[in-house]
py3Dmol code that shows the C-alpha trace and the ligand (Angstrom):
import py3Dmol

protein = """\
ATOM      1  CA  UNK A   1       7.140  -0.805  -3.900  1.00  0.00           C
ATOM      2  CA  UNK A   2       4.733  -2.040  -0.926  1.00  0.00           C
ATOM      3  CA  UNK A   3       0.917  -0.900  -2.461  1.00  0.00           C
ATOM      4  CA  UNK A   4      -2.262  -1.705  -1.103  1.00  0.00           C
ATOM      5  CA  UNK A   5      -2.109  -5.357  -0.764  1.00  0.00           C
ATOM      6  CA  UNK A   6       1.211  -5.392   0.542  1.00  0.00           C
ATOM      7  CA  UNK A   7       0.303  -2.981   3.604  1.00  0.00           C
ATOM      8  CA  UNK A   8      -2.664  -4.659   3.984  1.00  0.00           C
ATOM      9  CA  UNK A   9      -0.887  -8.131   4.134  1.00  0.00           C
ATOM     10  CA  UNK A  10       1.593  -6.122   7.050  1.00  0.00           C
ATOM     11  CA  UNK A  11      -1.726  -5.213   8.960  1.00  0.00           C
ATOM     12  CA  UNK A  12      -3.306  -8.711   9.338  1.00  0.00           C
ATOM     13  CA  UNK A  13       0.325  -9.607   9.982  1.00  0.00           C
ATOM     14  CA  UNK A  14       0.692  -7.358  12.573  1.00  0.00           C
ATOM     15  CA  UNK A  15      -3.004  -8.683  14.091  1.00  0.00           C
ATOM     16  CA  UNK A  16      -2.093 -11.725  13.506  1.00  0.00           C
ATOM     17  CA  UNK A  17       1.125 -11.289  16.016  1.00  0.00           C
ATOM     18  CA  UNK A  18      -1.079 -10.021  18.942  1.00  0.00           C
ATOM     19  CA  UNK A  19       0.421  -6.593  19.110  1.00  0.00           C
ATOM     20  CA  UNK A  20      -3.050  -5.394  19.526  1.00  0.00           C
ATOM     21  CA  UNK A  21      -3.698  -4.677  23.373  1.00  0.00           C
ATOM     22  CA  UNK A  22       0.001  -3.955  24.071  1.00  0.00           C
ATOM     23  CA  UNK A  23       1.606  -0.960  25.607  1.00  0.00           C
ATOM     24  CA  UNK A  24       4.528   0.967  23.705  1.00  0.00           C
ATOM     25  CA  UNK A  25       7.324   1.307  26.139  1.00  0.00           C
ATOM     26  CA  UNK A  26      10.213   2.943  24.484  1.00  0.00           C
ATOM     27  CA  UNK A  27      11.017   3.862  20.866  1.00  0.00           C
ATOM     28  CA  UNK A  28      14.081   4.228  18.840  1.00  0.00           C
ATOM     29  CA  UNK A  29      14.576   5.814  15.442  1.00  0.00           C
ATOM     30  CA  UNK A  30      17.289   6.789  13.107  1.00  0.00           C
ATOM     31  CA  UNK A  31      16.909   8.934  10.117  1.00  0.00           C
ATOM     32  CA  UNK A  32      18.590  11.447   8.650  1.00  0.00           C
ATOM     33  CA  UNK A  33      18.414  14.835  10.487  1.00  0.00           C
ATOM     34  CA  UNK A  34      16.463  13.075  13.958  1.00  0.00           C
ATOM     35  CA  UNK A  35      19.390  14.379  16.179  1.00  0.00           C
ATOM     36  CA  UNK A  36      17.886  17.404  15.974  1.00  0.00           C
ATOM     37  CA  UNK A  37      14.322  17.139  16.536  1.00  0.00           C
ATOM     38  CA  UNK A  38      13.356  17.975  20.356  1.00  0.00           C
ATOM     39  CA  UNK A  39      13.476  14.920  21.714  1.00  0.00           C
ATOM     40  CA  UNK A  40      16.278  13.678  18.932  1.00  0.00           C
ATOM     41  CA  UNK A  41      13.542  10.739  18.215  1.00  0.00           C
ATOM     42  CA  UNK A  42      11.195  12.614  15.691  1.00  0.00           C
ATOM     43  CA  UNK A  43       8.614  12.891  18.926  1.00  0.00           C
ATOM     44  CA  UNK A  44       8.171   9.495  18.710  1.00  0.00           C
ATOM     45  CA  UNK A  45       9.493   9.654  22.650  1.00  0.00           C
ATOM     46  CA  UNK A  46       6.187  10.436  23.374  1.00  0.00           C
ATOM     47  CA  UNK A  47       4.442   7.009  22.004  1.00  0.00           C
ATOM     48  CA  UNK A  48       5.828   5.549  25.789  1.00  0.00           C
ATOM     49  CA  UNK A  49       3.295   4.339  27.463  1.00  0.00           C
ATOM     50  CA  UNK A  50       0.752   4.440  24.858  1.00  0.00           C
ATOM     51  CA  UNK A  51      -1.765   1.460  24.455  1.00  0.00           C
ATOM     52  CA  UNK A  52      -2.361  -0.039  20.709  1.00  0.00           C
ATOM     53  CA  UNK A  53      -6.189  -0.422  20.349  1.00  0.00           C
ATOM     54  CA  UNK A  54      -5.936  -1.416  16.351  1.00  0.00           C
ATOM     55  CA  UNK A  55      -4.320  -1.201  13.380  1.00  0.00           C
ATOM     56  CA  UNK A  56      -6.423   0.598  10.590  1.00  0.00           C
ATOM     57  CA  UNK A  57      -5.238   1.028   7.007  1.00  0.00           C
ATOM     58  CA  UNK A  58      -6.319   4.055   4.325  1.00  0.00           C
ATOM     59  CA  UNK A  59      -4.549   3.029   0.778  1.00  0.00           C
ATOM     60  CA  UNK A  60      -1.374   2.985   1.241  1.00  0.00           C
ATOM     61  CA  UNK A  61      -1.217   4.365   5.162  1.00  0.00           C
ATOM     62  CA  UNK A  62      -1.183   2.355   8.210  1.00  0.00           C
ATOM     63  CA  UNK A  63      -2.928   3.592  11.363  1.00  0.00           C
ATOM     64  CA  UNK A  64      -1.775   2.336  14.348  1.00  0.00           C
ATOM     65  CA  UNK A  65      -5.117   3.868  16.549  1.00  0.00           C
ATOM     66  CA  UNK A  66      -3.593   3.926  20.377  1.00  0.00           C
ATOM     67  CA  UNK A  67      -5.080   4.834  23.122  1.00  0.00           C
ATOM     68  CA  UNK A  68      -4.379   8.132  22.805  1.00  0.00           C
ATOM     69  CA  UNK A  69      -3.622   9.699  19.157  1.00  0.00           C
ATOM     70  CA  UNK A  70      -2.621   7.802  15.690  1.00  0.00           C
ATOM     71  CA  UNK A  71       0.565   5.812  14.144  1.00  0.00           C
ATOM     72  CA  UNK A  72       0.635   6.693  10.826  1.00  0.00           C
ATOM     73  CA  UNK A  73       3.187   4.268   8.994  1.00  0.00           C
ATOM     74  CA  UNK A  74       4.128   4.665   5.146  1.00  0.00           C
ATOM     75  CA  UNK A  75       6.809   2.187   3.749  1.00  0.00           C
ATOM     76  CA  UNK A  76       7.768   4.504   0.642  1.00  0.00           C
ATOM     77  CA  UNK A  77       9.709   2.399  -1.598  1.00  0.00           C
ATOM     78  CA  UNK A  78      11.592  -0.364   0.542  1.00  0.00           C
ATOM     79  CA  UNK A  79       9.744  -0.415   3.640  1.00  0.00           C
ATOM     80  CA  UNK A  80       8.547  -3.835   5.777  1.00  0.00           C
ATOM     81  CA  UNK A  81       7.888  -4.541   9.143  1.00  0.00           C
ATOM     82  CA  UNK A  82       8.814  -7.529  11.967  1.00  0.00           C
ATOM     83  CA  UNK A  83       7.562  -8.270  15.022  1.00  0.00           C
ATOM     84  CA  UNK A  84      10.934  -9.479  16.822  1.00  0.00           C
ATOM     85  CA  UNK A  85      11.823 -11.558  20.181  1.00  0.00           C
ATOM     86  CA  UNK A  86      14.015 -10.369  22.502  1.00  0.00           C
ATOM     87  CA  UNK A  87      16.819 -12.536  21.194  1.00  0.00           C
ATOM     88  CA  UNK A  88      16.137 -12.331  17.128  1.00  0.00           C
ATOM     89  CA  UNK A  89      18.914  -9.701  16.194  1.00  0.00           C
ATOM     90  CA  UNK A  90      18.129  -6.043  14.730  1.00  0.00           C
ATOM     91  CA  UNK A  91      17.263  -6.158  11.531  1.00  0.00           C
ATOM     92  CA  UNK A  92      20.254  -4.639   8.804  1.00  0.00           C
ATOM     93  CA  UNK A  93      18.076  -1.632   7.870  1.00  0.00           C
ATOM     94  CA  UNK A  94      16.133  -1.199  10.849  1.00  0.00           C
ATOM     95  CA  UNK A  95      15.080   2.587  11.108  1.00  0.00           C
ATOM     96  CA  UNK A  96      12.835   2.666  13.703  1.00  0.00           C
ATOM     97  CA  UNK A  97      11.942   0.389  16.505  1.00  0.00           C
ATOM     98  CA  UNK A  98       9.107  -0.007  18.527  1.00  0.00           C
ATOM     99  CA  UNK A  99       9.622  -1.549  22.267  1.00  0.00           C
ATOM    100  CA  UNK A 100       6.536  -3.294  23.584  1.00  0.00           C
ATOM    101  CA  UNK A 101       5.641  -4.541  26.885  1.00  0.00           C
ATOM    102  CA  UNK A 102       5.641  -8.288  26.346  1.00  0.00           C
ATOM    103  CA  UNK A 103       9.625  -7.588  25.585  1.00  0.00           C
ATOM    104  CA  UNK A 104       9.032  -8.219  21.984  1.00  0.00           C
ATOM    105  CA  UNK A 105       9.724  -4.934  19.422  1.00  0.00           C
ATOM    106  CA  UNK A 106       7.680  -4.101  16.306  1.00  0.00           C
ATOM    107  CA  UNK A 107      11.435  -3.114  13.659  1.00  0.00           C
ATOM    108  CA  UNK A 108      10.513  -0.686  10.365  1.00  0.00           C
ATOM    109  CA  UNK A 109      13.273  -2.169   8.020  1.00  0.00           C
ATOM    110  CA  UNK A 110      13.726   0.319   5.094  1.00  0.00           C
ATOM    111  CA  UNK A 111      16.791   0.491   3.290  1.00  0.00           C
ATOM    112  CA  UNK A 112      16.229   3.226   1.574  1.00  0.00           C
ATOM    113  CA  UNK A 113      15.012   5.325   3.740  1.00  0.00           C
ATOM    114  CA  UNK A 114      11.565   6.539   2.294  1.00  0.00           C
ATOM    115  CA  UNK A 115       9.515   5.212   4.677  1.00  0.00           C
ATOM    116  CA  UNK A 116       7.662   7.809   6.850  1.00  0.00           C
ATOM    117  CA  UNK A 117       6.492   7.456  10.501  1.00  0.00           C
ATOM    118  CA  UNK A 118       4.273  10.048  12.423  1.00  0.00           C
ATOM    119  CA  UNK A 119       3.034  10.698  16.007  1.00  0.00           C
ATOM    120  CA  UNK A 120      -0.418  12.237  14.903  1.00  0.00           C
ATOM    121  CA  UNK A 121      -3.258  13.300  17.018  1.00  0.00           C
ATOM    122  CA  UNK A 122      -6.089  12.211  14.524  1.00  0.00           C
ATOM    123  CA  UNK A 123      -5.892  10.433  11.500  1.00  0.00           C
ATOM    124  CA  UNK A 124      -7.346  13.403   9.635  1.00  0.00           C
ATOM    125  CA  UNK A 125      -3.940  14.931   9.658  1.00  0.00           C
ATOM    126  CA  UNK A 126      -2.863  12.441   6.537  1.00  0.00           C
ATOM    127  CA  UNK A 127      -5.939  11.464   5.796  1.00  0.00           C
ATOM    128  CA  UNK A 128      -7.013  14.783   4.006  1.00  0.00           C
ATOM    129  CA  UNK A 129      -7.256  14.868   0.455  1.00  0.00           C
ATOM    130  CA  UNK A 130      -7.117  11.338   0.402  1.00  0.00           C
ATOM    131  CA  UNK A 131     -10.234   9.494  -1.875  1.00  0.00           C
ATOM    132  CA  UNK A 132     -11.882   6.696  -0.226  1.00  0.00           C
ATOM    133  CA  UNK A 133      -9.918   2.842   0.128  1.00  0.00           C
ATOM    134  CA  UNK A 134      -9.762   1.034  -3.262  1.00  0.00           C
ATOM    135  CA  UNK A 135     -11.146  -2.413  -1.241  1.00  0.00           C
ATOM    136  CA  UNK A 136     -13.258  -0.376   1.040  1.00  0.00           C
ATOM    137  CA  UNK A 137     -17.189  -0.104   2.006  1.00  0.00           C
ATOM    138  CA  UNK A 138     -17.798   3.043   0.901  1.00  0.00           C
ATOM    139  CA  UNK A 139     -16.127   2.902  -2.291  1.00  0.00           C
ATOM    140  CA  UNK A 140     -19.844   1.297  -3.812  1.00  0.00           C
ATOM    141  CA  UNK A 141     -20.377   0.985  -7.328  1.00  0.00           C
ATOM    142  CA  UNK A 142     -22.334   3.809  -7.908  1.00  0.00           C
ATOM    143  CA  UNK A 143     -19.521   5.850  -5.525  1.00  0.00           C
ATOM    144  CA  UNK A 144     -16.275   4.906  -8.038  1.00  0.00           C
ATOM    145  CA  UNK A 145     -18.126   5.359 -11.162  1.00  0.00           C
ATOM    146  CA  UNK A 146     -19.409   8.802  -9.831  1.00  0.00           C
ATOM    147  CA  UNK A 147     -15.385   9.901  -8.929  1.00  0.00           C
ATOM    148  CA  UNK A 148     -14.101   8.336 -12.062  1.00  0.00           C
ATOM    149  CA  UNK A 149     -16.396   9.852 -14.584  1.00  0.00           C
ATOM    150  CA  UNK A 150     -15.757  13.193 -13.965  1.00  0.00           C
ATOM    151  CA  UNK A 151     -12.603  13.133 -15.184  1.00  0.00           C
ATOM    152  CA  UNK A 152     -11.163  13.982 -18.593  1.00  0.00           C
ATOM    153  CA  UNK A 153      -7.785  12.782 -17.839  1.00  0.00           C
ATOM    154  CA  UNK A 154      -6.432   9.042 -19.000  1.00  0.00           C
ATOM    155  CA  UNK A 155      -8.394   6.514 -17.234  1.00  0.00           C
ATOM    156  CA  UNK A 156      -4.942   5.315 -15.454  1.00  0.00           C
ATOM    157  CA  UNK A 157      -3.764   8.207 -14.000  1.00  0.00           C
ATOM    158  CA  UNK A 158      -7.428   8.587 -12.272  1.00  0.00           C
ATOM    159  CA  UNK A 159      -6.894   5.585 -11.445  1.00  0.00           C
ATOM    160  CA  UNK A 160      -3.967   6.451 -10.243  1.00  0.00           C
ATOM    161  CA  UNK A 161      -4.950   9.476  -7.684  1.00  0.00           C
ATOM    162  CA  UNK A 162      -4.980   8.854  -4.461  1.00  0.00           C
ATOM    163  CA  UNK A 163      -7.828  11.977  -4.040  1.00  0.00           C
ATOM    164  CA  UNK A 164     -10.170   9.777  -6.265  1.00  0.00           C
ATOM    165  CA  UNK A 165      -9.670   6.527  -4.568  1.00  0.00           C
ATOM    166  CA  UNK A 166      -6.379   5.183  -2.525  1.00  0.00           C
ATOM    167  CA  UNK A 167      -3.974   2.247  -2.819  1.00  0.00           C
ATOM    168  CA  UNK A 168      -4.067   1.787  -6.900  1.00  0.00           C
ATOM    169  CA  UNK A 169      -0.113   2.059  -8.245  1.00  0.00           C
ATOM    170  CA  UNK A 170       1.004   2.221 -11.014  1.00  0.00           C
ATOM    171  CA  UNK A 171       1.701  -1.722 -11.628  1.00  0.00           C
ATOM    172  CA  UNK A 172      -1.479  -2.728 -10.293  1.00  0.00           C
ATOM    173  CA  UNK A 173      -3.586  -0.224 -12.391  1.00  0.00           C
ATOM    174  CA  UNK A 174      -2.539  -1.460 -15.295  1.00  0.00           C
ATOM    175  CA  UNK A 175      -2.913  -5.211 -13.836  1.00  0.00           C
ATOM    176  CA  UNK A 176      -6.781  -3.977 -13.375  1.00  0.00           C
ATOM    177  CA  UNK A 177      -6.930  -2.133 -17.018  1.00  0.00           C
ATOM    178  CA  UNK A 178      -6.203  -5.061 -19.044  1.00  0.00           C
ATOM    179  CA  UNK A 179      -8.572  -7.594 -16.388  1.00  0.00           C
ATOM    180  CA  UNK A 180     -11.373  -4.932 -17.754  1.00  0.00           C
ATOM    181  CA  UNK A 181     -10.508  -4.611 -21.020  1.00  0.00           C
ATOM    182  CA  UNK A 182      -9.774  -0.795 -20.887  1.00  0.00           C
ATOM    183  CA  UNK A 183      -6.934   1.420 -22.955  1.00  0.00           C
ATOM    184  CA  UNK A 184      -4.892   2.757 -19.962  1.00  0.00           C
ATOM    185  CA  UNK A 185      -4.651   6.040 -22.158  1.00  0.00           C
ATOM    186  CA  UNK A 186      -8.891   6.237 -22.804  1.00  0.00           C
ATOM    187  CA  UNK A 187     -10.361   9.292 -21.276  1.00  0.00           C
ATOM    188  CA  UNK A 188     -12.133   8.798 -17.992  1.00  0.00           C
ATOM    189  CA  UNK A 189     -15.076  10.701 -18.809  1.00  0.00           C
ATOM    190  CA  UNK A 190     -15.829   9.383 -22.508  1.00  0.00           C
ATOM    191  CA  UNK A 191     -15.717   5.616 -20.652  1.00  0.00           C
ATOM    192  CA  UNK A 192     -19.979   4.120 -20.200  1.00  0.00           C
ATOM    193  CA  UNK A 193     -20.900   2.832 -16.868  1.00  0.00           C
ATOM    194  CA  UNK A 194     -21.029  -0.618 -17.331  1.00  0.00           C
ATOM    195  CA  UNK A 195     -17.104  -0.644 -17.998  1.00  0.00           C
ATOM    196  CA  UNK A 196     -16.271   1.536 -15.464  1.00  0.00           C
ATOM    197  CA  UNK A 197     -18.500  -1.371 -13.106  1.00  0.00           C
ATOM    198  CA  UNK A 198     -16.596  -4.228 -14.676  1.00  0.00           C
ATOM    199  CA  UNK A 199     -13.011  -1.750 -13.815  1.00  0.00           C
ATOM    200  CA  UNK A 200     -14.290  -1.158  -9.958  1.00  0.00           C
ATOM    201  CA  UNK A 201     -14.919  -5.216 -10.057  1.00  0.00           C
ATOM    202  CA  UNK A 202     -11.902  -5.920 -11.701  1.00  0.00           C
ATOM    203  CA  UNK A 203      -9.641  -3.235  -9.229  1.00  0.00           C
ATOM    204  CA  UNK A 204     -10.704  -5.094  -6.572  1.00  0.00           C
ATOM    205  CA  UNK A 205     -10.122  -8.614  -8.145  1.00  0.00           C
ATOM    206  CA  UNK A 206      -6.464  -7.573  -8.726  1.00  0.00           C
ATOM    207  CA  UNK A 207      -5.757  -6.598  -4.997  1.00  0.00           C
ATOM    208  CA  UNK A 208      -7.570  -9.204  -3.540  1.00  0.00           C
ATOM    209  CA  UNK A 209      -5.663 -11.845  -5.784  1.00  0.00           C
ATOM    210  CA  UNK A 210      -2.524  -9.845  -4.610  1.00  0.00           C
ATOM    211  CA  UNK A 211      -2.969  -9.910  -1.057  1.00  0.00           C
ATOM    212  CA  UNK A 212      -3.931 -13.714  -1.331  1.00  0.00           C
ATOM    213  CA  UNK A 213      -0.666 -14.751  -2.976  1.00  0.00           C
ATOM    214  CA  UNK A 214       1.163 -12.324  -0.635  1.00  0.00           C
ATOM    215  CA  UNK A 215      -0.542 -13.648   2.772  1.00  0.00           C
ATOM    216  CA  UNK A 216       0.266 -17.426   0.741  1.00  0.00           C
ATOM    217  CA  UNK A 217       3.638 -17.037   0.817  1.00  0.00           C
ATOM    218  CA  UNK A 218       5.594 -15.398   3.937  1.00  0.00           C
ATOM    219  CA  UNK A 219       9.180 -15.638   4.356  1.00  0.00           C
ATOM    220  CA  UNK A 220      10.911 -18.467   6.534  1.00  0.00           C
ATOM    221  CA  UNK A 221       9.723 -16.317   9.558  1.00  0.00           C
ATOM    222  CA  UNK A 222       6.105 -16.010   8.633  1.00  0.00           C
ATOM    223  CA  UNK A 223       6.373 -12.118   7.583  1.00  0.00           C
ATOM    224  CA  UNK A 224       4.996 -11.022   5.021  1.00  0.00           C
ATOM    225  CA  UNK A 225       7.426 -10.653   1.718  1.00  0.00           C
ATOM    226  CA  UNK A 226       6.182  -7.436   0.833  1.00  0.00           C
ATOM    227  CA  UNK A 227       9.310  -5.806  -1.376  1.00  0.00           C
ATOM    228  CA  UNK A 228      10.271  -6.664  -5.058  1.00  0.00           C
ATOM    229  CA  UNK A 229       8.305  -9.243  -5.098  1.00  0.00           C
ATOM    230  CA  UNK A 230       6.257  -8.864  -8.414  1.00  0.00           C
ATOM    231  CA  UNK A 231       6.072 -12.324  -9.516  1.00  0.00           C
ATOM    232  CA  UNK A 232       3.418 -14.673  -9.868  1.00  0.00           C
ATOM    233  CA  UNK A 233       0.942 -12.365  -7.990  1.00  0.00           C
ATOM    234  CA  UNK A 234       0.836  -9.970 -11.576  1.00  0.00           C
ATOM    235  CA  UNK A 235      -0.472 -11.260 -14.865  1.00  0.00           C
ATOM    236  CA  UNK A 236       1.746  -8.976 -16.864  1.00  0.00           C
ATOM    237  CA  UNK A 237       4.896  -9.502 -17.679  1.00  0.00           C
ATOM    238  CA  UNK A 238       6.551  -5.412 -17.301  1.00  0.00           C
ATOM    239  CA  UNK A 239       9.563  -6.450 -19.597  1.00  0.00           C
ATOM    240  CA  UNK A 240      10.411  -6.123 -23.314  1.00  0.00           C
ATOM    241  CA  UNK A 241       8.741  -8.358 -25.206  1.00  0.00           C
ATOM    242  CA  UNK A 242       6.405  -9.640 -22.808  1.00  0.00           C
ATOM    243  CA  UNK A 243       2.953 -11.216 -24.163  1.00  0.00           C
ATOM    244  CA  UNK A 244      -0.808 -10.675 -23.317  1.00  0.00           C
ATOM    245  CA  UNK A 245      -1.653 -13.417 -21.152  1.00  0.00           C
ATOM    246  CA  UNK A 246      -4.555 -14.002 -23.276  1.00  0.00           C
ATOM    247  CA  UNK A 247      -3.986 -13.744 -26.924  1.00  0.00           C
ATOM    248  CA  UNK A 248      -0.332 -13.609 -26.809  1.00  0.00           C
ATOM    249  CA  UNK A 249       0.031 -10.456 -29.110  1.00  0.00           C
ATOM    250  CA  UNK A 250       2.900  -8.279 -27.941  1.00  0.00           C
ATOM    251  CA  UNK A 251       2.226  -6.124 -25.297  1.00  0.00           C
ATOM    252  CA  UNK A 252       2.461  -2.125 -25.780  1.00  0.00           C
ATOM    253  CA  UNK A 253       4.505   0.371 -23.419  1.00  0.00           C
ATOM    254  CA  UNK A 254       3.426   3.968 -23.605  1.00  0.00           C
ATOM    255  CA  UNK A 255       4.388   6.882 -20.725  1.00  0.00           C
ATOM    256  CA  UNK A 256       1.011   7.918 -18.548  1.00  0.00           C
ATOM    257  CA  UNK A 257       1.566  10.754 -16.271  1.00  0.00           C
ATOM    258  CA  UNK A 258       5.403   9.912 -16.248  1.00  0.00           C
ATOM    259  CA  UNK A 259       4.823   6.181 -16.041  1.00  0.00           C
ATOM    260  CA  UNK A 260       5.463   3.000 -17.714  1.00  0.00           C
ATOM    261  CA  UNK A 261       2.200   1.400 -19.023  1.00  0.00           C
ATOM    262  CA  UNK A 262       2.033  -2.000 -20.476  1.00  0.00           C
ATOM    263  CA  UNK A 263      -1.189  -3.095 -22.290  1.00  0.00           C
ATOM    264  CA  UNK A 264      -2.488  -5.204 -24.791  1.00  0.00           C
ATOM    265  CA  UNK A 265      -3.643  -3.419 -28.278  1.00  0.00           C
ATOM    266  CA  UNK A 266      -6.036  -6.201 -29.131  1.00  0.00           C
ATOM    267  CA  UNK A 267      -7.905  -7.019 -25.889  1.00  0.00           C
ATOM    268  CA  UNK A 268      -8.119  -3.469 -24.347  1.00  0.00           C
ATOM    269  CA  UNK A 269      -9.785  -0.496 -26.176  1.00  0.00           C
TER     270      UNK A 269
END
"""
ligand_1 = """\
1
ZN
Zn -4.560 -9.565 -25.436
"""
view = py3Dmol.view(width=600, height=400)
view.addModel(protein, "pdb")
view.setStyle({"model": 0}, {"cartoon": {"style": "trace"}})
view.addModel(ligand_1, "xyz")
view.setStyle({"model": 1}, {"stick": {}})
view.zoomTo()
view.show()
């Protein structure tokens, strides 16, 4: 499931393809249900003509700024994107297309369908509720312990909520957890400062890592290889009888908030 670094490796990708500058000209979706929307596109009929000026990101959401209103992309569960030539063919789960003016199209491939894709006036319309970026400015030091400590919930699932702070899954929270040393299950509020500085450091650490093995290795046509991918770029192993990467005891499962956990009894407390 793409998470932060995976979106954020689709944004420099999409930079990195020059689709910044260029005008929208048509649009073409299929989801369940669009034949009945007004314009039987979702609205997205009205991105024609519409300028990209940048490509923003917010946790898990791509913003597409244009010249007038917001893209706001989500790839749920399956979903990538591919900046196509005229002649590459469609891709096989292509849900929505974007036509641009340089006769190249931006294709949302998704097959499963979870993706989301909005025409939005401001960015405020998704972005409310939301906790600052996990790898951004404003999320200081001082800022995440502050959000963190408040909480008397399991350290994970705070780490977890998008209102505290946004991108952090499940498998990269406890990737982050066991980098700090930290019991995914200890309460958020009982945990001192200098841990919770070492968990902020070691958060970022994780998704930076991430995004570098992800921007390290595209696919054979330099996209991004963004789904089911959890390989090399994790340090634990999510499968029965999977070590700790550094003391080799067994690893422990336990349910947080509904989800698998795997940590290490002896290195995190
Ligand atoms: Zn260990």
């Amino acid at each position: 499931m793409p998470e932060l670094p995976e979106v954020e490796s689709l944004r420099l990708y999409l930079i990195s393809q020059g689709v910044v500058g260029r005008t929208i000209t048509d649009a073409a979706a299929d989801w369940p249900g669009i034949e009945s929307t007004e314009d039987g596109m979702g609205g997205l009929s009205q991105l024609r003509g519409r300028v990209i000026a940048g490509i923003g990101r917010v946790g898990k959401n791509l913003l597409v700024t244009l010249d007038r209103g917001v893209l706001w992309l989500h790839m749920g569960m399956t979903g990538r994107l591919a900046v196509m030539r005229p002649d590459d063919e469609p891709l096989r789960y292509a849900r929505t297309t974007f036509y641009l003016d340089d006769e190249r199209r931006i294709e949302l491939d998704d097959p499963r369908r979870w993706a989301g894709v909005r025409l939005l006036e401001s960015k405020s319309e998704v972005l409310a509720g939301i906790g600052p970026d996990a790898l951004g400015a404003s999320l200081t030091e001082e800022e995440f312990i502050r959000r963190v400590k408040t909480r008397r919930s399991p350290v994970k699932s705070v780490l977890m909520d998008q209102s505290v702070l946004a991108g952090v899954g499940n498998i990269y929270a406890d990737e982050a957890l066991h980098r700090a040393g930290i019991r995914p299950s200890r309460r958020a509020d009982r945990i001192s400062d200098s841990r919770l500085a070492d968990l902020r450091r070691a958060v970022r650490t994780c998704l930076l890592q991430a995004l570098r093995y992800i921007v390290d290795h595209p696919d054979e046509r330099g996209r991004p290889f963004v789904v089911d991918a959890y390989d090399d770029r994790m340090r634990l192993e999510r499968k029965k009888n999977a070590v700790c990467p550094d003391c080799s005891a067994p690893l422990r499962t336990q349910k947080i908030g509904g989800r698998a956990s795997y940590f290490c009894p002896r290195c995190q407390t």
